[in-house]
PDB file with SEQRES, HELIX, SHEET and CRYST1 records, atoms N, CA, C and O in Angstrom:
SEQRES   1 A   80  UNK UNK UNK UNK UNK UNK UNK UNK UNK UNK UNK UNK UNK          
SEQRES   2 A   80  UNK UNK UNK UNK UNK UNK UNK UNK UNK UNK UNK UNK UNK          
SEQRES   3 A   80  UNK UNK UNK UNK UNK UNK UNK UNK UNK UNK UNK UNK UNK          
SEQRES   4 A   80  UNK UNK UNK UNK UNK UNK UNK UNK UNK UNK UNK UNK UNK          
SEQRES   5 A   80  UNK UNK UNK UNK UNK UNK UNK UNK UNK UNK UNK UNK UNK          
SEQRES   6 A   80  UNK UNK UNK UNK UNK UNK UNK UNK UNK UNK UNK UNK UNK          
SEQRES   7 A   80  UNK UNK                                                      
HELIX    1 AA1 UNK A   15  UNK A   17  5                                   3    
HELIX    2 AA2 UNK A   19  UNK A   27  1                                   9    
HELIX    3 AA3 UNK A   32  UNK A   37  1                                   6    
HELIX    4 AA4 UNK A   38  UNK A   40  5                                   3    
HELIX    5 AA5 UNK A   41  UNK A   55  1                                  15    
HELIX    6 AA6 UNK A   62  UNK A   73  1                                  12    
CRYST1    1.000    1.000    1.000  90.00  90.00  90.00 P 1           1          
ATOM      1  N   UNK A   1       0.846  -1.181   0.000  1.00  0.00           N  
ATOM      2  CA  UNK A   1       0.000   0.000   0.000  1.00  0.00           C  
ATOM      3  C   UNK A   1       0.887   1.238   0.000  1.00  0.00           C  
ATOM      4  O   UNK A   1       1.921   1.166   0.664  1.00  0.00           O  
ATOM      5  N   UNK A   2       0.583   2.516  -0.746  1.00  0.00           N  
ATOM      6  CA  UNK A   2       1.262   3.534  -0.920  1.00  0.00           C  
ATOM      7  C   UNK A   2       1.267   4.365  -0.154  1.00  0.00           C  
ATOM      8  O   UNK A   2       0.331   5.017  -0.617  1.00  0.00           O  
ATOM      9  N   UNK A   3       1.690   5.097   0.992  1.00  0.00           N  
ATOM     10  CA  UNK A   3       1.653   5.681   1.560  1.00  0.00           C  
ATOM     11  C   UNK A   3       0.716   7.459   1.463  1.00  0.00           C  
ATOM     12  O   UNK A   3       0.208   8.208   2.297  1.00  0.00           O  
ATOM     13  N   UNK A   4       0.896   7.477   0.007  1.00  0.00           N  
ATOM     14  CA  UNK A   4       0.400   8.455  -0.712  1.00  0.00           C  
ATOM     15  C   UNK A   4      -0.819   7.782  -1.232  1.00  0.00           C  
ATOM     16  O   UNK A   4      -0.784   6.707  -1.829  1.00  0.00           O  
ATOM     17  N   UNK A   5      -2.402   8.775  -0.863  1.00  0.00           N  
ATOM     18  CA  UNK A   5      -3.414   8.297  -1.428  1.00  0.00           C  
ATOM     19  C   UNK A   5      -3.554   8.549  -2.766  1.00  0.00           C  
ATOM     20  O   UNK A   5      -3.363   9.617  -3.349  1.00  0.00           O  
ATOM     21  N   UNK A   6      -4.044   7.057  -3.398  1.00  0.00           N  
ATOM     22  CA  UNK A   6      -4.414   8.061  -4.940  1.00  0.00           C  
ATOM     23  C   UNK A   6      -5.782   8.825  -5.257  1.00  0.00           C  
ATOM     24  O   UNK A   6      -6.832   8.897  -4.618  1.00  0.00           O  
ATOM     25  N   UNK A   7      -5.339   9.425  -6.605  1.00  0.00           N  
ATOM     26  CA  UNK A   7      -6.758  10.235  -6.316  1.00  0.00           C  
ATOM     27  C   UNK A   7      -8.123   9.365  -7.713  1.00  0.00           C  
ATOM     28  O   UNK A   7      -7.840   8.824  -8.782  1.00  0.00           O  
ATOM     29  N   UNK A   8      -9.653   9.593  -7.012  1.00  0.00           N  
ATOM     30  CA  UNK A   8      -9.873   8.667  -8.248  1.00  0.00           C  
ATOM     31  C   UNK A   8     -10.382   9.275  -9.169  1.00  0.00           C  
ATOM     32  O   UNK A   8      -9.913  10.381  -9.436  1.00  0.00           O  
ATOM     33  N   UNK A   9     -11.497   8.758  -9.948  1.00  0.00           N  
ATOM     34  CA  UNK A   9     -11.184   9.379 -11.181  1.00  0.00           C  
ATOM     35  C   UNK A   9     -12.079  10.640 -11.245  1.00  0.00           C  
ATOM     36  O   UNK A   9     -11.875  11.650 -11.918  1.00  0.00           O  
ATOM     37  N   UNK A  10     -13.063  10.393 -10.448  1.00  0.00           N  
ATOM     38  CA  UNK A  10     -14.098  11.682 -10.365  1.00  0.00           C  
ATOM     39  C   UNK A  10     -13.562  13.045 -10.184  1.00  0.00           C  
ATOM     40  O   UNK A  10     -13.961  14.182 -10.435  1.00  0.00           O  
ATOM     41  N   UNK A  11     -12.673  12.595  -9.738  1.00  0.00           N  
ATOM     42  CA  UNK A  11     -11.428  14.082  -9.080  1.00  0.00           C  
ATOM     43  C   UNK A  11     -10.466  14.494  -9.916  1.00  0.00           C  
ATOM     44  O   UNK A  11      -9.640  15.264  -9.425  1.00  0.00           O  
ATOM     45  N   UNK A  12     -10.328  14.162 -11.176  1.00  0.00           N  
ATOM     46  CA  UNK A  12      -9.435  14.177 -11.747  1.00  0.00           C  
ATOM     47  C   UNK A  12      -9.900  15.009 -13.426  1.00  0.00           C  
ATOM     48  O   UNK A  12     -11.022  15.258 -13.867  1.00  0.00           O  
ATOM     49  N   UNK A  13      -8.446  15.279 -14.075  1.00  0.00           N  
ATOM     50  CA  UNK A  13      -9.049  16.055 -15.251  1.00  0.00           C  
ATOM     51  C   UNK A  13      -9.679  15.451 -16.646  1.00  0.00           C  
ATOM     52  O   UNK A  13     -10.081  14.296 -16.504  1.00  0.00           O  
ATOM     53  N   UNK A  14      -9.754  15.700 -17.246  1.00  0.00           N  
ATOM     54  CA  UNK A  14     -10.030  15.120 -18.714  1.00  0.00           C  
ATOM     55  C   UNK A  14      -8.995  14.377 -18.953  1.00  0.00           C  
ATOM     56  O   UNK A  14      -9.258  13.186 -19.119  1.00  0.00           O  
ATOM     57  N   UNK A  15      -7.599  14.768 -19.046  1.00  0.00           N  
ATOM     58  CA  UNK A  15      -6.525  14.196 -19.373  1.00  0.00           C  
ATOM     59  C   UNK A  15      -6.199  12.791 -18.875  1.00  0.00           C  
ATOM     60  O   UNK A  15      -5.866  11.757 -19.453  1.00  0.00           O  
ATOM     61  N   UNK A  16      -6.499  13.250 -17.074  1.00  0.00           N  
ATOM     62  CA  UNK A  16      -6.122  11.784 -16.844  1.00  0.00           C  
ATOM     63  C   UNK A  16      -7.332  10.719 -15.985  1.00  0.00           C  
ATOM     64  O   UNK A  16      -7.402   9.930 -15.043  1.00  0.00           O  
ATOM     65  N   UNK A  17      -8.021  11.231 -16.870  1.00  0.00           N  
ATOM     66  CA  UNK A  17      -9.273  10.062 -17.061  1.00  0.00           C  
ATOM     67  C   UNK A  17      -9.573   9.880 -18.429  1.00  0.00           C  
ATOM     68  O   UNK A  17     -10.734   9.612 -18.739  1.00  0.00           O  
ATOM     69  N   UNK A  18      -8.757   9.979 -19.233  1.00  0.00           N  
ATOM     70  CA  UNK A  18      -8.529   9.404 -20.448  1.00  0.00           C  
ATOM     71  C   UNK A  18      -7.580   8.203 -20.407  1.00  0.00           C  
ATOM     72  O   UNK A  18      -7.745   7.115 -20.960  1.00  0.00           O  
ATOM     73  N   UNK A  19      -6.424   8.659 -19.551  1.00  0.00           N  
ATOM     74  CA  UNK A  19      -4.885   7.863 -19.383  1.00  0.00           C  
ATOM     75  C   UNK A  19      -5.886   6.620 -17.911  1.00  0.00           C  
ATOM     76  O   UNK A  19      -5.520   5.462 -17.713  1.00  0.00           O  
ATOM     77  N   UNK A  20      -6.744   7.097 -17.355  1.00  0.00           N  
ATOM     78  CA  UNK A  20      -7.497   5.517 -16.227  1.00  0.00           C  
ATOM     79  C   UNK A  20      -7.914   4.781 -17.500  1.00  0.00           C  
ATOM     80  O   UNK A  20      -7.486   3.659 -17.771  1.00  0.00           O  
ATOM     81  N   UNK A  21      -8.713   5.419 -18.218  1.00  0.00           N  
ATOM     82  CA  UNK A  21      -9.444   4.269 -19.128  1.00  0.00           C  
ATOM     83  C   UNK A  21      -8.802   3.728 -19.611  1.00  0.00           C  
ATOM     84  O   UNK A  21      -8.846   2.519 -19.382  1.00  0.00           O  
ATOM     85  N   UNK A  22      -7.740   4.254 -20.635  1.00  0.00           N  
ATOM     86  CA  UNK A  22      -6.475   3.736 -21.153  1.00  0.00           C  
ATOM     87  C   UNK A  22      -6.038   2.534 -20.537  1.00  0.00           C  
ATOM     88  O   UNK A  22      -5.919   1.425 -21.058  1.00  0.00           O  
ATOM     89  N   UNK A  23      -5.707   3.045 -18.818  1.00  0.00           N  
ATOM     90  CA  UNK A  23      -4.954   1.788 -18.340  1.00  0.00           C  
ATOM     91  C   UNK A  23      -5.963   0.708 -17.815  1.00  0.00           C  
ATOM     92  O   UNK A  23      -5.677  -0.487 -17.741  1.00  0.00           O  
ATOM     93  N   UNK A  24      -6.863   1.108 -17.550  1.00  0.00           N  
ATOM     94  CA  UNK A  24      -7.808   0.128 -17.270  1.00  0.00           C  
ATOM     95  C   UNK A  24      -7.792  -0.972 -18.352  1.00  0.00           C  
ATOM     96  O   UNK A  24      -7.338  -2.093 -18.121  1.00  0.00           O  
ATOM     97  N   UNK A  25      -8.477  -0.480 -19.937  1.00  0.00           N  
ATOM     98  CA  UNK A  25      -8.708  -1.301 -20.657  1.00  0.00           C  
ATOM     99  C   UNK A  25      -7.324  -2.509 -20.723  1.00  0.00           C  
ATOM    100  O   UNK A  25      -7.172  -3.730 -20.680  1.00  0.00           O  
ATOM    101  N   UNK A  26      -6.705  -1.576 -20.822  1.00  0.00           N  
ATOM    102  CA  UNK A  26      -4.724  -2.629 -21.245  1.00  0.00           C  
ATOM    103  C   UNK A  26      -4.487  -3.318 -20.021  1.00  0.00           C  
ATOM    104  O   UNK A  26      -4.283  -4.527 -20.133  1.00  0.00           O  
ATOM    105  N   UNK A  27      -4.468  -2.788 -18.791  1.00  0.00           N  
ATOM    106  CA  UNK A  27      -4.017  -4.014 -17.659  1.00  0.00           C  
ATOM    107  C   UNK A  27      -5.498  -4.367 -16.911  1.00  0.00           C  
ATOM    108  O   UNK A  27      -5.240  -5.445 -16.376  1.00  0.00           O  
ATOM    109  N   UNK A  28      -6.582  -4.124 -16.656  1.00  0.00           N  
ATOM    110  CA  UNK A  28      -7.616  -4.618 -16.051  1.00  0.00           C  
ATOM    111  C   UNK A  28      -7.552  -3.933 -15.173  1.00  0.00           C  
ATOM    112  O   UNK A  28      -8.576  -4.197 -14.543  1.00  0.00           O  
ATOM    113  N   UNK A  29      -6.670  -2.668 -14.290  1.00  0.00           N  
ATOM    114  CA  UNK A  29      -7.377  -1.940 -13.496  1.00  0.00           C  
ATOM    115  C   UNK A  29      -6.393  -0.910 -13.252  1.00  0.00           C  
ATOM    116  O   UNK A  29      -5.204  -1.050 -13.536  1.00  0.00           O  
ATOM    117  N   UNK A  30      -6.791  -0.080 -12.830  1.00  0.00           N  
ATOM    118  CA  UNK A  30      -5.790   1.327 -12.812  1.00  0.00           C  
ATOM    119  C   UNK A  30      -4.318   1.156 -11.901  1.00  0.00           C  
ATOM    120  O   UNK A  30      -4.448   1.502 -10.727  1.00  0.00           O  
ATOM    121  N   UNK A  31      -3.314   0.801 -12.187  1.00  0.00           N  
ATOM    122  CA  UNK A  31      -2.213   0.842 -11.493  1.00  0.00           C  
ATOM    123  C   UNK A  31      -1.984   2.359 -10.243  1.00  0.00           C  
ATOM    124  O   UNK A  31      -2.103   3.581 -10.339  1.00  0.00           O  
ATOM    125  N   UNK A  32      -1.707   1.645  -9.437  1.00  0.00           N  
ATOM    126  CA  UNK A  32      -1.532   2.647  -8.198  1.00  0.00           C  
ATOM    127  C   UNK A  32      -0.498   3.814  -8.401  1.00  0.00           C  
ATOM    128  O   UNK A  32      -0.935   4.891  -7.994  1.00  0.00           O  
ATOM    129  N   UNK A  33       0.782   3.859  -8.940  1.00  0.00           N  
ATOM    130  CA  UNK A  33       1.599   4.580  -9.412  1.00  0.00           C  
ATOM    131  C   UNK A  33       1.001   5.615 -10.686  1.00  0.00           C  
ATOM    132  O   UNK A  33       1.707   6.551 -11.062  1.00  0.00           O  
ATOM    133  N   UNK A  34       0.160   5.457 -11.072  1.00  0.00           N  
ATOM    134  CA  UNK A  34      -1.109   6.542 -11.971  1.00  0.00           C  
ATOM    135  C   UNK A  34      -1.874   7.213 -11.231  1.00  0.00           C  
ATOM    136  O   UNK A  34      -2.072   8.416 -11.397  1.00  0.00           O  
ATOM    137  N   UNK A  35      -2.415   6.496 -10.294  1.00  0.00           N  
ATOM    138  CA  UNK A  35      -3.403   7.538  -8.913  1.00  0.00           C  
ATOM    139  C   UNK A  35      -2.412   8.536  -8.124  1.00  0.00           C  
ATOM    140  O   UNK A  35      -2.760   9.509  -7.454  1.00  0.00           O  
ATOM    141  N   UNK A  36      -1.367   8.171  -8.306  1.00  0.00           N  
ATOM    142  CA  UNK A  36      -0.333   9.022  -7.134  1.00  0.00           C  
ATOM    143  C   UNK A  36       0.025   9.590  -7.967  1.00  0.00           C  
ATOM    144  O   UNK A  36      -0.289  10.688  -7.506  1.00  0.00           O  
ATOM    145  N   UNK A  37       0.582   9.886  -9.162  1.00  0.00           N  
ATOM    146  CA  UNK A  37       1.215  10.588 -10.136  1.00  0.00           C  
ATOM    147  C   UNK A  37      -0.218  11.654 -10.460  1.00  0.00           C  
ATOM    148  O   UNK A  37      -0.241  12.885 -10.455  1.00  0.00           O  
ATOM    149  N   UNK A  38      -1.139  10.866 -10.679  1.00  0.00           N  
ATOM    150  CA  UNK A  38      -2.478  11.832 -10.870  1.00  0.00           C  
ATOM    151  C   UNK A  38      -2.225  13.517 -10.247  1.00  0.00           C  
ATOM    152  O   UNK A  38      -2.535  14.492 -10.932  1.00  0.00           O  
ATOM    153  N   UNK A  39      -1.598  13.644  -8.809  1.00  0.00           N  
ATOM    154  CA  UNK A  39      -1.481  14.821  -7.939  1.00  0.00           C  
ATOM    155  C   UNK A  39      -1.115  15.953  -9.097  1.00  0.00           C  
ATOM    156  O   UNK A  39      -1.777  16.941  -9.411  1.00  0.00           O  
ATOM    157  N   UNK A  40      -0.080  15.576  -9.531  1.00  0.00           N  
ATOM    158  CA  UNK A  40       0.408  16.485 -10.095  1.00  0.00           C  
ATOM    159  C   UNK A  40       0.016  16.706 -12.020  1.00  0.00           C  
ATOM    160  O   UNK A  40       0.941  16.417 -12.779  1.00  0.00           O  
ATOM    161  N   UNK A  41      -0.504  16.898 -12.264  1.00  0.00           N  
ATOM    162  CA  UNK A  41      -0.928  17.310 -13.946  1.00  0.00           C  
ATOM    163  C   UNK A  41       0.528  16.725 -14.914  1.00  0.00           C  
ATOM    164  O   UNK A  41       0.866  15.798 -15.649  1.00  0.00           O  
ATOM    165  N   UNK A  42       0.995  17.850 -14.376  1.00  0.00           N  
ATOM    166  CA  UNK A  42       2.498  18.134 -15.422  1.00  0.00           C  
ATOM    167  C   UNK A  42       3.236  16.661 -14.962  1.00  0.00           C  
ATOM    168  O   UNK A  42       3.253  15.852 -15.890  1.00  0.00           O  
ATOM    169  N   UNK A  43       3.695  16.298 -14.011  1.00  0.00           N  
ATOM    170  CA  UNK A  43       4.397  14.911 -14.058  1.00  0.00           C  
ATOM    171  C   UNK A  43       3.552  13.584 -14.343  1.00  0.00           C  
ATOM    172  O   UNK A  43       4.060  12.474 -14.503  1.00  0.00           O  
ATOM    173  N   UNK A  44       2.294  13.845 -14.378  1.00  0.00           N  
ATOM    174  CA  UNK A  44       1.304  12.813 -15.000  1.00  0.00           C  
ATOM    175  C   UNK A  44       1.318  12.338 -16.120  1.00  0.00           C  
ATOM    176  O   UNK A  44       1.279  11.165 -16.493  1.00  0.00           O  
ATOM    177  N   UNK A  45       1.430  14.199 -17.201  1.00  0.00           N  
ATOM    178  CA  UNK A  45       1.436  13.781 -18.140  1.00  0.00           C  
ATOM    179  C   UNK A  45       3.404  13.889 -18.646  1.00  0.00           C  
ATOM    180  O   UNK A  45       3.666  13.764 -19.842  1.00  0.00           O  
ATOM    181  N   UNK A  46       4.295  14.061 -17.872  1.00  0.00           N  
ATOM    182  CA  UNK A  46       5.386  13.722 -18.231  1.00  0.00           C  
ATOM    183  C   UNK A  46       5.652  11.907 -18.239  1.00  0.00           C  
ATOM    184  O   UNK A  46       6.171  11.321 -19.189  1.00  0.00           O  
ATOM    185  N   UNK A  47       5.265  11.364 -17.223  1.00  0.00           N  
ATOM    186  CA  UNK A  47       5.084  10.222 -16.784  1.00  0.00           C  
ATOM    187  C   UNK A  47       4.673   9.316 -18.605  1.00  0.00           C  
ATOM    188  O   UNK A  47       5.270   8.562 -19.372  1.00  0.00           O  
ATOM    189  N   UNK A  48       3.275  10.028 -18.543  1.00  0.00           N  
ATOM    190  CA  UNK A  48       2.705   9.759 -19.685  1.00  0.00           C  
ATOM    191  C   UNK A  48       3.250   9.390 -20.929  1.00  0.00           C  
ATOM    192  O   UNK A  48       3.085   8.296 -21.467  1.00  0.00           O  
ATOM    193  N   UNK A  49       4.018  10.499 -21.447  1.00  0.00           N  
ATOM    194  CA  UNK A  49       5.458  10.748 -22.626  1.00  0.00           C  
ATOM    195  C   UNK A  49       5.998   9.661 -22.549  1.00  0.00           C  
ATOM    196  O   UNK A  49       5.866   8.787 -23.406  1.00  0.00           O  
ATOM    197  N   UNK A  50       6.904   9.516 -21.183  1.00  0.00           N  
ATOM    198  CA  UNK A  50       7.488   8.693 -21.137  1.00  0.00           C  
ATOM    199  C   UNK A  50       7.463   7.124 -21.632  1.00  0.00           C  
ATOM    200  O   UNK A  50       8.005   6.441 -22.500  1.00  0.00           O  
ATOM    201  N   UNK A  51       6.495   6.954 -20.547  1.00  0.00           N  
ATOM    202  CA  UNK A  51       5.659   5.253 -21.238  1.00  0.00           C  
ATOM    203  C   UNK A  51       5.436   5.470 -22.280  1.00  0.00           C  
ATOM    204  O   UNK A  51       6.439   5.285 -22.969  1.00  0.00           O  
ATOM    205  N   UNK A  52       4.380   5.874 -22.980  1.00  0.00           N  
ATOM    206  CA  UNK A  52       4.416   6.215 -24.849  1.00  0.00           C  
ATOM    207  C   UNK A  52       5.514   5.877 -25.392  1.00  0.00           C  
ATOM    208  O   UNK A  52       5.571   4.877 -26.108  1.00  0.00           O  
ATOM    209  N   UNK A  53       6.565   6.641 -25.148  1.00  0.00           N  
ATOM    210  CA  UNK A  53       7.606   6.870 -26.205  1.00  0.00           C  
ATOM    211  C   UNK A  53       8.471   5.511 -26.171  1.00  0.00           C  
ATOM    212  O   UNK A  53       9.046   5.091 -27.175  1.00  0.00           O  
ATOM    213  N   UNK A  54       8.515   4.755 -24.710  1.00  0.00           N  
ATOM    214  CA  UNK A  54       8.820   3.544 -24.099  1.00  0.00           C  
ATOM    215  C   UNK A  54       8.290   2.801 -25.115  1.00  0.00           C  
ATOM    216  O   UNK A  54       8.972   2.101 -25.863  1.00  0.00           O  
ATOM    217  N   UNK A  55       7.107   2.920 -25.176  1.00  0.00           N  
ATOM    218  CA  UNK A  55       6.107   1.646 -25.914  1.00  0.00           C  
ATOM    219  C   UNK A  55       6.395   1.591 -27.139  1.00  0.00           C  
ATOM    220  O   UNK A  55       6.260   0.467 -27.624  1.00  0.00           O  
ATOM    221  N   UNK A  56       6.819   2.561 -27.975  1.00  0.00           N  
ATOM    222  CA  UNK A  56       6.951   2.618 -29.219  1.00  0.00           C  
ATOM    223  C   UNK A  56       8.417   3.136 -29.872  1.00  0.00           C  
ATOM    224  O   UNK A  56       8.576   3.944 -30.788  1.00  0.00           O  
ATOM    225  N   UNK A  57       9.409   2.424 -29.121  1.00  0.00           N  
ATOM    226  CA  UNK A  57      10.795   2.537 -29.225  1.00  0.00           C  
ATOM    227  C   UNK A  57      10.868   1.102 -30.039  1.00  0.00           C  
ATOM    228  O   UNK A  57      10.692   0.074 -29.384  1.00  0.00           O  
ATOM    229  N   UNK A  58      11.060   1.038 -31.100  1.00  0.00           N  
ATOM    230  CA  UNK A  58      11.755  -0.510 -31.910  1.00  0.00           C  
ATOM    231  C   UNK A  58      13.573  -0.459 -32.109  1.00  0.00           C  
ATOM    232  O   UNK A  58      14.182  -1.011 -33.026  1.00  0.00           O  
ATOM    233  N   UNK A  59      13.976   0.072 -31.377  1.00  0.00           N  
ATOM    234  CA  UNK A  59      15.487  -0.110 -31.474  1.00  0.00           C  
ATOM    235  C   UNK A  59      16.099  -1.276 -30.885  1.00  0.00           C  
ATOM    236  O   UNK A  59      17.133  -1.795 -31.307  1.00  0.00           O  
ATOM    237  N   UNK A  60      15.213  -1.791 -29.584  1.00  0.00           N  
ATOM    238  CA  UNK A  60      15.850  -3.124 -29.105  1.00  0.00           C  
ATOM    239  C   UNK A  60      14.067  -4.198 -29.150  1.00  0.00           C  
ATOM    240  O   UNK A  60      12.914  -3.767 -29.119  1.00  0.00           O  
ATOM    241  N   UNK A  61      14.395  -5.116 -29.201  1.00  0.00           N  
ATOM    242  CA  UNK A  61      13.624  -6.164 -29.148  1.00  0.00           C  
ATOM    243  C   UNK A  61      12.656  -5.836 -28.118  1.00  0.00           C  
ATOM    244  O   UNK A  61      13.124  -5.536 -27.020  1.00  0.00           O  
ATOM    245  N   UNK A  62      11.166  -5.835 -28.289  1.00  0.00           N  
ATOM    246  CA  UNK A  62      10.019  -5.640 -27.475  1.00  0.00           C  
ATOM    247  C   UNK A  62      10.355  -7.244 -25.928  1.00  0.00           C  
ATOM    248  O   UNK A  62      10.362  -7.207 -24.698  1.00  0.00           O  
ATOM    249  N   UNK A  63      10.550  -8.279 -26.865  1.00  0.00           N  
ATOM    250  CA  UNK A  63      11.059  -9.206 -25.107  1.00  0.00           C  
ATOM    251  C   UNK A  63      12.136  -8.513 -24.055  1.00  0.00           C  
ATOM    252  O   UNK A  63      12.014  -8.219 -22.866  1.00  0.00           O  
ATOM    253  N   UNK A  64      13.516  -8.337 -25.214  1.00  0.00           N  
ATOM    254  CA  UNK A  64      14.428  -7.161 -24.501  1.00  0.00           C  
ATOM    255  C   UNK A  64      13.827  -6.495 -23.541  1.00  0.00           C  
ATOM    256  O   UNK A  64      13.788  -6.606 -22.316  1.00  0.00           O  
ATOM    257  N   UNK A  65      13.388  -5.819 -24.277  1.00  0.00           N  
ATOM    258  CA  UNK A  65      12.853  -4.382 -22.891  1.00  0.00           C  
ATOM    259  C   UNK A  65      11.936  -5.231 -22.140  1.00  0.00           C  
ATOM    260  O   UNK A  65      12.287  -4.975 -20.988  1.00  0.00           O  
ATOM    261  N   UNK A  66      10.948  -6.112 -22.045  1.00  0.00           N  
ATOM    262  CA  UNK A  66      10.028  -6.811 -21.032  1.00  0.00           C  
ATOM    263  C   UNK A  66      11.004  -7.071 -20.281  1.00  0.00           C  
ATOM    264  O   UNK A  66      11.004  -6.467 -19.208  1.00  0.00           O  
ATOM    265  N   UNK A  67      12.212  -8.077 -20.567  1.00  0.00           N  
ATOM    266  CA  UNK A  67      13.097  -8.426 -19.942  1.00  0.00           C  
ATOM    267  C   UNK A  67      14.063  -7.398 -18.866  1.00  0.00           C  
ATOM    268  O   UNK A  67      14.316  -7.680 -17.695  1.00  0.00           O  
ATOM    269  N   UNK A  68      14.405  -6.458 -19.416  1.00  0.00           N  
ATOM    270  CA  UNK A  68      14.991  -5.395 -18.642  1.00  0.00           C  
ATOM    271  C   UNK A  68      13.911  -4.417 -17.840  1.00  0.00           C  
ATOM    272  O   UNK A  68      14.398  -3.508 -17.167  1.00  0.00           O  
ATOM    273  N   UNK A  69      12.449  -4.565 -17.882  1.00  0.00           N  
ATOM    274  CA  UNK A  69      11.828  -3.614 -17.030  1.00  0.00           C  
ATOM    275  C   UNK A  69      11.786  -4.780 -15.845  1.00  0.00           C  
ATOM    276  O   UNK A  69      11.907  -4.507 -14.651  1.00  0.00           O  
ATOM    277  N   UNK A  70      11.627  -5.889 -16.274  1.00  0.00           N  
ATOM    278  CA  UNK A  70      11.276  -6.744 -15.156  1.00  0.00           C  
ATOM    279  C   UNK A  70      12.888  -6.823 -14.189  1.00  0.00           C  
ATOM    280  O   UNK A  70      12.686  -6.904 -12.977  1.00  0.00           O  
ATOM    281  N   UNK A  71      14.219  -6.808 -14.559  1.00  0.00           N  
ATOM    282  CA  UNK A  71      15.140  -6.921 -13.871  1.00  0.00           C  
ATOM    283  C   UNK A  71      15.391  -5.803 -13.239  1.00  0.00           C  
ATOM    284  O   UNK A  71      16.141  -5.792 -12.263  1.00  0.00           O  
ATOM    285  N   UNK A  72      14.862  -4.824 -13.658  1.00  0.00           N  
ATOM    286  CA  UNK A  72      14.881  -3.396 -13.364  1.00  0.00           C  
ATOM    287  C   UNK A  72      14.028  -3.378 -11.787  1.00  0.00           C  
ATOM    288  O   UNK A  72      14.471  -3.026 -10.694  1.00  0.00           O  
ATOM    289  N   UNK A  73      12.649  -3.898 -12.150  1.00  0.00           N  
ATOM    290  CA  UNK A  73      11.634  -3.895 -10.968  1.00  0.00           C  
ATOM    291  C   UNK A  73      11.942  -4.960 -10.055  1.00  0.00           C  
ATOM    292  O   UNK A  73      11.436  -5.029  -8.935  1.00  0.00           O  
ATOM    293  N   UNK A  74      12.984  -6.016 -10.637  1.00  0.00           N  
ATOM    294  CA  UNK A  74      13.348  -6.801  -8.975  1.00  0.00           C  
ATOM    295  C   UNK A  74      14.840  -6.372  -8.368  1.00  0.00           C  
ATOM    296  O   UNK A  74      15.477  -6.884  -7.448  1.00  0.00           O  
ATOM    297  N   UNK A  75      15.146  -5.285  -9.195  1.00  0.00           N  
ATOM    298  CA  UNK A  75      16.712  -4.622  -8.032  1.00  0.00           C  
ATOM    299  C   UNK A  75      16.091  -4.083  -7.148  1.00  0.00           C  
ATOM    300  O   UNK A  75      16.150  -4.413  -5.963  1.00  0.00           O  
ATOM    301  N   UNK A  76      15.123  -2.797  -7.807  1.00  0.00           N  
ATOM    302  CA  UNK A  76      14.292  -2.186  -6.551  1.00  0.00           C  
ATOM    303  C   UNK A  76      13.149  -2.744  -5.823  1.00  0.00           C  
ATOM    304  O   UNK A  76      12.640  -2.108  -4.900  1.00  0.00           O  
ATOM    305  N   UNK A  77      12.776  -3.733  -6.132  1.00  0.00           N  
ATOM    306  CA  UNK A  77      11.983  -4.556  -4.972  1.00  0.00           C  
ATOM    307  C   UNK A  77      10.296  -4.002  -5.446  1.00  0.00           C  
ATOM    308  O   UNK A  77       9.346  -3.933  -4.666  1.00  0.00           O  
ATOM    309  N   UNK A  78      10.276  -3.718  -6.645  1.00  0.00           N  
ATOM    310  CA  UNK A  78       8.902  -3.251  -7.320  1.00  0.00           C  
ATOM    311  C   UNK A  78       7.941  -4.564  -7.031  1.00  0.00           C  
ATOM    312  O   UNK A  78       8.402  -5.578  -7.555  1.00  0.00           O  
ATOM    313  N   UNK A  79       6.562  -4.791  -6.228  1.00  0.00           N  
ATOM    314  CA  UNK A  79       5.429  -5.462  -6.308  1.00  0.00           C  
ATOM    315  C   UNK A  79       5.001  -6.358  -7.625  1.00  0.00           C  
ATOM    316  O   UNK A  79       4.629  -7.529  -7.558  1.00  0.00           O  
ATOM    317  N   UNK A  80       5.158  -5.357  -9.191  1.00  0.00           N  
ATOM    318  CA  UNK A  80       4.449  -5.431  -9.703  1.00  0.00           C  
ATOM    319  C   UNK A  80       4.923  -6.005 -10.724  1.00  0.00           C  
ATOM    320  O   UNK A  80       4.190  -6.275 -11.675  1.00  0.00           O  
TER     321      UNK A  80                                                      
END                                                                             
């Protein structure tokens, strides 16, 4: 559990209740690190960029990168 509440979607702008539905439809429910990022607009949608541009990088192999987010998320002890 995050120490930081997230916020849900009723509370939130156009923008990023576009980016819940988004994640809803693709993983089955809104990841907690989106409700907490929600606080802030501008790092929401920096956040946002980011993953995008992540998703649609073909320079290394799409397993590659599965492979390296996942070794990535068990140095730091990521849940998810």
């Amino acid at each position: 559990m995050a120490r930081i509440e997230g916020i849900p979607q009723q509370k939130t702008g156009m923008f990023v209740r576009l980016a819940y539905r988004f994640a809803k439809r693709m993983l089955g429910k809104v990841p907690e690190p989106a409700k907490i990022l929600a606080h802030d607009p501008w790092i929401f949608r920096a956040y946002s960029a980011y993953e995008f541009m992540s998703d649609r990088a073909r320079l290394v192999d799409a397993r590659l990168k599965a492979l390296g987010g996942l070794k990535a998320a068990t140095l730091v002890g990521c849940p998810f």
